[in-house]
C-alpha positions as CSV (number, residue, x, y, z in Angstrom):
1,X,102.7,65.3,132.8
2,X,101.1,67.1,129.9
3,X,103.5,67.4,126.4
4,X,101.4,69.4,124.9
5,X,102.9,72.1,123.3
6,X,101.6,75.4,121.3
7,X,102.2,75.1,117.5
8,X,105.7,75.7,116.3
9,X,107.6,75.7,119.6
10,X,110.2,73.1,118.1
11,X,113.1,71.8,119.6
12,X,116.6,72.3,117.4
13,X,116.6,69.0,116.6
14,X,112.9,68.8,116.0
15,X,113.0,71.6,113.8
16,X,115.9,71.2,111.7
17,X,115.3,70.6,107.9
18,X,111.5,71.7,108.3
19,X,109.9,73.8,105.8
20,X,109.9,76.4,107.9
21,X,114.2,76.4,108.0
22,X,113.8,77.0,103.9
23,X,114.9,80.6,102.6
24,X,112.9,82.1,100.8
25,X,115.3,83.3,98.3
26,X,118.4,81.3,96.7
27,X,121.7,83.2,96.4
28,X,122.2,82.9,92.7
29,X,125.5,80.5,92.5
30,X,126.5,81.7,88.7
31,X,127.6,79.6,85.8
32,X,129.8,77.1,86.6
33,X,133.2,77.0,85.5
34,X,134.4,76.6,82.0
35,X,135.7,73.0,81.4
36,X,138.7,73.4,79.2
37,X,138.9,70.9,76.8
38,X,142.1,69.3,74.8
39,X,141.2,70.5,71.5
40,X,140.6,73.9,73.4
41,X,144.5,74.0,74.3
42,X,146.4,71.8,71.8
43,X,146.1,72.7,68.3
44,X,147.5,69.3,67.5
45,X,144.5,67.8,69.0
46,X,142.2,70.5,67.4
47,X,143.7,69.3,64.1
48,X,143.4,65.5,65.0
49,X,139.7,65.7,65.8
50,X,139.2,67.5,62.5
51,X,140.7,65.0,60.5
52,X,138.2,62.3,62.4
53,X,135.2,64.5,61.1
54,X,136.5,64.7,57.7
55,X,136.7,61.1,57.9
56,X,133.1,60.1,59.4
57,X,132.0,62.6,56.0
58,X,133.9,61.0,53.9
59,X,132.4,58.0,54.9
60,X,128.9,59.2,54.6
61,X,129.6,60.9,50.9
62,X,131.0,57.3,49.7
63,X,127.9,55.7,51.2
64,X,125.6,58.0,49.6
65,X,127.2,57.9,46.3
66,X,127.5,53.9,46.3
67,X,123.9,53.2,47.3
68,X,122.8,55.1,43.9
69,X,125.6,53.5,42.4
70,X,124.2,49.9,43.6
71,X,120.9,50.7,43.3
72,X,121.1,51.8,39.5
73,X,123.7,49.1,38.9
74,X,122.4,45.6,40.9
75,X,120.1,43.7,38.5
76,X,116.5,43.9,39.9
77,X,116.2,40.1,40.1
78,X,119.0,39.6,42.7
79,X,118.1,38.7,45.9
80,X,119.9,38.3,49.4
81,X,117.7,36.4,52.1
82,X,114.4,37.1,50.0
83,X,115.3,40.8,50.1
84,X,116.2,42.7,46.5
85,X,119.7,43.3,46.8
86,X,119.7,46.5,45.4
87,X,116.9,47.8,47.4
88,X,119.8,46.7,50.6
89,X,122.1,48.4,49.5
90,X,120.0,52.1,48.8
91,X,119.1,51.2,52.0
92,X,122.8,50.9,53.3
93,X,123.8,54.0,51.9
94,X,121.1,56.1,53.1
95,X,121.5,55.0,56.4
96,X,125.2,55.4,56.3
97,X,125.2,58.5,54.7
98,X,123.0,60.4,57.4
99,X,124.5,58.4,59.7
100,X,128.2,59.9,59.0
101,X,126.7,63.0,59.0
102,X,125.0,62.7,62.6
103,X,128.0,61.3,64.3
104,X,130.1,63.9,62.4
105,X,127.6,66.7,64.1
106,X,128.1,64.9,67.6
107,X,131.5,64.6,67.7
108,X,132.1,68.1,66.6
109,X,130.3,70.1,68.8
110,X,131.8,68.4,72.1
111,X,135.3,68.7,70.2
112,X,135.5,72.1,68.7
113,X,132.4,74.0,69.0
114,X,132.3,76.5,71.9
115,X,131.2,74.8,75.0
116,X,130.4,78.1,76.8
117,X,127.2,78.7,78.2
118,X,125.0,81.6,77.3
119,X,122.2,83.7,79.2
120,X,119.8,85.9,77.3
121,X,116.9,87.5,79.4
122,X,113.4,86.8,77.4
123,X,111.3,90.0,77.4
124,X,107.9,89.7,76.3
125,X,108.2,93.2,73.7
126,X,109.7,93.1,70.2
127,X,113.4,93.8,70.6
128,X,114.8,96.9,70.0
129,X,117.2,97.2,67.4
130,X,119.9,97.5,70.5
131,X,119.2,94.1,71.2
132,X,118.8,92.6,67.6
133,X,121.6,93.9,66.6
134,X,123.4,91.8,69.8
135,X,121.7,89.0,68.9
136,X,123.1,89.0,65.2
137,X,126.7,89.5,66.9
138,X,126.0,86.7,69.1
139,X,125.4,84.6,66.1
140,X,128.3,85.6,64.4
141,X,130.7,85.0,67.3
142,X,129.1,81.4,67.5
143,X,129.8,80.7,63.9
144,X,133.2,82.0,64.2
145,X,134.1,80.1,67.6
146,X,133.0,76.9,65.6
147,X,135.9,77.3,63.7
148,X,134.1,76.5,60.1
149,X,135.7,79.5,58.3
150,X,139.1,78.6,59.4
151,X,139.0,74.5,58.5
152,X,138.3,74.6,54.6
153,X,138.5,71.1,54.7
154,X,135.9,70.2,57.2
155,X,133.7,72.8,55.3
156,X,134.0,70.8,52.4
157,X,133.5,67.8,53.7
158,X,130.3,68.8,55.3
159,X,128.6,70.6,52.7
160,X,129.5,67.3,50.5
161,X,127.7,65.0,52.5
162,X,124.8,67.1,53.4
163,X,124.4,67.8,49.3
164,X,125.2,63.8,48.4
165,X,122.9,62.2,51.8
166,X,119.5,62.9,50.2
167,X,120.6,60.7,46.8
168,X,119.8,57.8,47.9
169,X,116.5,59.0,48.7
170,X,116.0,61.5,46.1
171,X,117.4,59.6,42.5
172,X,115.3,56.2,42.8
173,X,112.1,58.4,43.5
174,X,112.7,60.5,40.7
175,X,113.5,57.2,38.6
176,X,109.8,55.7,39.5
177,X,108.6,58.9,39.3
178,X,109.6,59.4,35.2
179,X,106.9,58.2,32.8
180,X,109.9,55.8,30.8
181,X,108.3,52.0,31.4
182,X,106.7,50.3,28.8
183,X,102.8,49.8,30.5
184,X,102.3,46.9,27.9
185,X,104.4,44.8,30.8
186,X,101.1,45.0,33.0
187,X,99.2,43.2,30.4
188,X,100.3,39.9,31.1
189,X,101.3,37.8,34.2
190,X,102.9,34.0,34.6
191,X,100.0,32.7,34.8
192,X,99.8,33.2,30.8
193,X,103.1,30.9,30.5
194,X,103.3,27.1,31.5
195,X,107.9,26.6,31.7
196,X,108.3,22.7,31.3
197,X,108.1,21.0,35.0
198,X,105.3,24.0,36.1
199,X,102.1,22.8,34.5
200,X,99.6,20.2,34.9
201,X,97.2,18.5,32.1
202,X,93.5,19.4,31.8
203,X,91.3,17.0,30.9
204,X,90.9,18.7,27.4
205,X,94.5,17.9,27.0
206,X,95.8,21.7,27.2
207,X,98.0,22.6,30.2
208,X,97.5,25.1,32.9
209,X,99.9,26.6,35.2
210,X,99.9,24.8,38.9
211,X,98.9,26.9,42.1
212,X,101.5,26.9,44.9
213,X,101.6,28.3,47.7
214,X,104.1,31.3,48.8
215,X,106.5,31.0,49.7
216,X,107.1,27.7,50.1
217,X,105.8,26.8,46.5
218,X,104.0,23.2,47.7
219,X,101.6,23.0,44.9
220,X,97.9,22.7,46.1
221,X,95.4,19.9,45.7
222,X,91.7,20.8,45.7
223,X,91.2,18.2,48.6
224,X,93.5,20.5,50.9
225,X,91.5,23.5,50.1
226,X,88.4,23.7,53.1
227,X,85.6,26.6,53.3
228,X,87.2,29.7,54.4
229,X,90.9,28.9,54.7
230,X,92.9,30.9,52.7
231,X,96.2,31.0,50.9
232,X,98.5,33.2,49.2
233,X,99.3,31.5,45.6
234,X,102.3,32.0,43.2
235,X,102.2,30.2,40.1
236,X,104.3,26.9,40.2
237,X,108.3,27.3,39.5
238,X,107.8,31.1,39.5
239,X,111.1,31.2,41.8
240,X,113.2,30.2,38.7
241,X,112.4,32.6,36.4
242,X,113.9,36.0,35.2
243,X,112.6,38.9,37.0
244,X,111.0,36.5,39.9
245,X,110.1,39.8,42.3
246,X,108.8,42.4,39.4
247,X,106.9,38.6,37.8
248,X,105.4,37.8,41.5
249,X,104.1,41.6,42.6
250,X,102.4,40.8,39.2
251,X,101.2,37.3,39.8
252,X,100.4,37.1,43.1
253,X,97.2,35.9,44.3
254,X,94.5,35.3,47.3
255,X,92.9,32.0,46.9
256,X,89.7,30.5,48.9
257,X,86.9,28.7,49.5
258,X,83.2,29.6,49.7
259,X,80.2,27.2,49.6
260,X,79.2,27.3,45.8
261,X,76.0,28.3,47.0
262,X,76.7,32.0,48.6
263,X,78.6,32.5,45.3
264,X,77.6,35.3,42.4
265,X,78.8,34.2,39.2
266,X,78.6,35.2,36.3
267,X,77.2,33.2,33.0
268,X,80.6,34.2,31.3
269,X,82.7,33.2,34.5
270,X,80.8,29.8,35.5
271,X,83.8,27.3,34.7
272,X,86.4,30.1,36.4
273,X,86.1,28.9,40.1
274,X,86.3,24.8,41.2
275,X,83.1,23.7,43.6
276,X,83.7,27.1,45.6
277,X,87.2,27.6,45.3
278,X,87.8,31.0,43.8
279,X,91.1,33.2,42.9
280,X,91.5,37.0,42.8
281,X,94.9,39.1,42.3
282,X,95.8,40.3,45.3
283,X,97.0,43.8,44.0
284,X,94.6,46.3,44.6
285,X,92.6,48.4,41.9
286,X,93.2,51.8,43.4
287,X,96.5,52.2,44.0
288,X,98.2,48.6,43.6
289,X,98.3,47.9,47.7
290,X,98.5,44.2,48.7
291,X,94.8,43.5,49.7
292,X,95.4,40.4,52.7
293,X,92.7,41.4,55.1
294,X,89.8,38.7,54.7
295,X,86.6,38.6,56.5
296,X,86.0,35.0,56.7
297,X,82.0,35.5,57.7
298,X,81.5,38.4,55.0
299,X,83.6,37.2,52.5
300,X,85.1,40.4,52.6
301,X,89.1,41.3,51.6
302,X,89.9,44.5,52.8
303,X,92.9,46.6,51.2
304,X,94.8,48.0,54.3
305,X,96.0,50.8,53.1
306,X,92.9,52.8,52.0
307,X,90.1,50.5,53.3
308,X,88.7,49.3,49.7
309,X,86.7,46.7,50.3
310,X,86.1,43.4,47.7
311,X,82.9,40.8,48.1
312,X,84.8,37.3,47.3
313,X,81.3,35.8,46.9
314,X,80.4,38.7,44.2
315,X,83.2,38.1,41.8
316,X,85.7,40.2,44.2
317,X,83.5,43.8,43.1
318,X,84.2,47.2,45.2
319,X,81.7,47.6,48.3
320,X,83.6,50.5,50.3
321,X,86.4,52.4,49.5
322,X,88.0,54.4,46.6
323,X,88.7,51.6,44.8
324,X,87.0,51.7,40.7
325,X,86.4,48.7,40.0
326,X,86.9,44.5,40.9
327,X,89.8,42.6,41.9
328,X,91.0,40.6,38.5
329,X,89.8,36.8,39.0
330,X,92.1,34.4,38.2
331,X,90.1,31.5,36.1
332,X,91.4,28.0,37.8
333,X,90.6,24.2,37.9
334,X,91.7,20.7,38.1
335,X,94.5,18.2,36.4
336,X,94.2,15.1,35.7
337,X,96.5,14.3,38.6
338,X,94.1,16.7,41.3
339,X,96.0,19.7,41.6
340,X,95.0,23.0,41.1
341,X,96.3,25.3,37.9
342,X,95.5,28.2,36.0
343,X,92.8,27.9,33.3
344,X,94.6,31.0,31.8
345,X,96.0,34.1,32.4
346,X,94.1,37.2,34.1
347,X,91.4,38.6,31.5
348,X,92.3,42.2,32.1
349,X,95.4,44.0,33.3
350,X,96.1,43.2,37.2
351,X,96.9,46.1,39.6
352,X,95.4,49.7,39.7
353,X,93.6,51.5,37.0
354,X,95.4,53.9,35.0
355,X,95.2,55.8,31.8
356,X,96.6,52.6,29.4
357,X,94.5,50.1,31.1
358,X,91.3,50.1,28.7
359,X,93.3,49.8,26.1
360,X,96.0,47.6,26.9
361,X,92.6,45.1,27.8
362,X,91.7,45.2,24.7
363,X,94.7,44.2,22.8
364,X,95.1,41.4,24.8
């Protein structure tokens, strides 16, 4: 017997849920009903979740206010797991602060701001004034269903935190941004001081501040030192002085090893490097960045965050990038006992050229 059958002659139960069974227009089922809410139909409820939002502001203008507060008060050499403390805590109170704010903002509008849902037809024309005029009432009837005019309270407390969030933000910036330091404090490093315990004996009989590494602080013999490793130095003891964070971003330093024979020195800088082991700052000349990024083929460091690009082998001087001019070398040797140290201090001021540098060199 043949089933073949011409196309579309299906059975009921063939043909039910086929395309062919879809409408081809839906009724239009409306908005759904309003969901009444406690705080819609219990002014004691209304009045408890204000009181929560007043709180969560509160909590965001007390965090705001202390993170300036420890920021400005903290001393910059305190430290909490290798972290500046006050840095933490303007950290803390930022995060609070907006954070009050945003949960503030959440809660509300599922609390006490109209839930209602609104249609507005989108017409491709400019509005008639009809229609602009509706859509200014619309707003109004929004703000007024918030209930902001009628809770002075919760007013306050939300234009308080929104004014006090950005302080954490705003004040330290404005602080780095005033010209008020004293740019003589770039002049010098650690490396220009030898503390008792931090300094080994040159054969000439002077002392010299010890190399060690960061952040452990293991001081460094010249033995340990191969071609092309490299280290991140700190001079010796550094940890136990005043101002150890503002005294390290100063002192800090990228230390490595190139076959004496690739190297460039010059006449004035031949007793500044030991058999191939050389020592630049690692704070860049353009804009004080910390240049980590070495090349071990090229003898290249690299500045990541504008690309300046320093030849080790070439007394660290600029081959790309918007950098002026070298990376400070740091002049090292050996002690009597083997271990690297610090013929001196930098030569010229560390970090990124500015208006003060030429002459704060000179009076050096």
């Amino acid at each position: 017997m043949s089933t073949d059958r011409p196309t579309g002659e299906l059975t009921a139960r063939e043909g039910a849920g086929t395309v062919a069974d879809v409408p081809d227009r839906f009724e239009n089922p409306g908005l759904p009903a309003h969901p009444e809410r406690l705080a819609d139909r219990d002014p004691k409820a209304a009045k408890r979740v204000e009181r929560q939002l007043v709180l969560l502001l509160l909590i965001s203008i007390v965090a705001s206010i202390g993170g300036v507060v420890g920021w400005a008060s903290i001393p910059v050499g305190t430290t909490l797991m290798d972290v500046r403390l006050s840095t933490l805590v303007l950290g803390l109170g930022l995060g609070l602060g907006l954070l009050g704010i945003g949960l503030a903002a959440v809660h509300w509008s599922k609390t006490l701001m109209s839930n209602k849902e609104y249609v507005e037809a989108r017409k491709p024309t400019y509005s008639s004034p009809e229609v602009r005029a509706e859509a200014v009432e619309m707003i109004e009837t929004g703000i007024e269903e918030s209930g902001i005019a009628r809770r002075p309270v919760l007013k306050g407390a939300l234009v308080g935190a929104a004014a006090l969030a950005p302080l954490p933000f705003v004040v330290p910036l404005v602080g780095e941004l005033t010209p008020t330091w004293d740019s003589r404090r770039f002049a010098h490093t650690a490396w220009g001081r030898v503390p008792e315990g931090s300094g080994g004996r040159l054969p000439d009989g002077s002392m010299g501040r010890r190399l060690a590494t960061d952040p452990d602080g293991r001081l460094i013999r010249a033995a340990d030192v191969t071609n092309g490793s490299a280290f991140q130095v700190i001079p010796h003891g550094l940890e136990e002085e005043e101002h150890y964070l503002e005294e390290k971003a100063k002192a800090v330093v990228f230390m490595t090893r190139i076959d004496p024979s690739e190297l460039k020195v010059s006449p004035e800088r031949r007793d500044w490097h030991y058999d191939g082991i050389i020592a630049f700052s690692k704070v860049c000349t353009h804009v004080g960045c910390p240049v980590a990024l070495y090349e071990q083929q090229t003898h290249h460091l690299l500045c990541p965050c504008h690309q300046s690009t320093f030849d080790l082998a070439d007394e660290a001087k600029v081959v790309f990038g918007p950098a002026k001019r070298a990376l400070p070398q740091l002049p090292i040797t050996v002690d009597t006992e083997g271990y690297l140290v610090a013929r001196s201090d930098f030569h010229e001021t560390v970090g990124p050229s500015f208006w003060e540098r030429e002459r704060l060199d000179e009076n050096r």
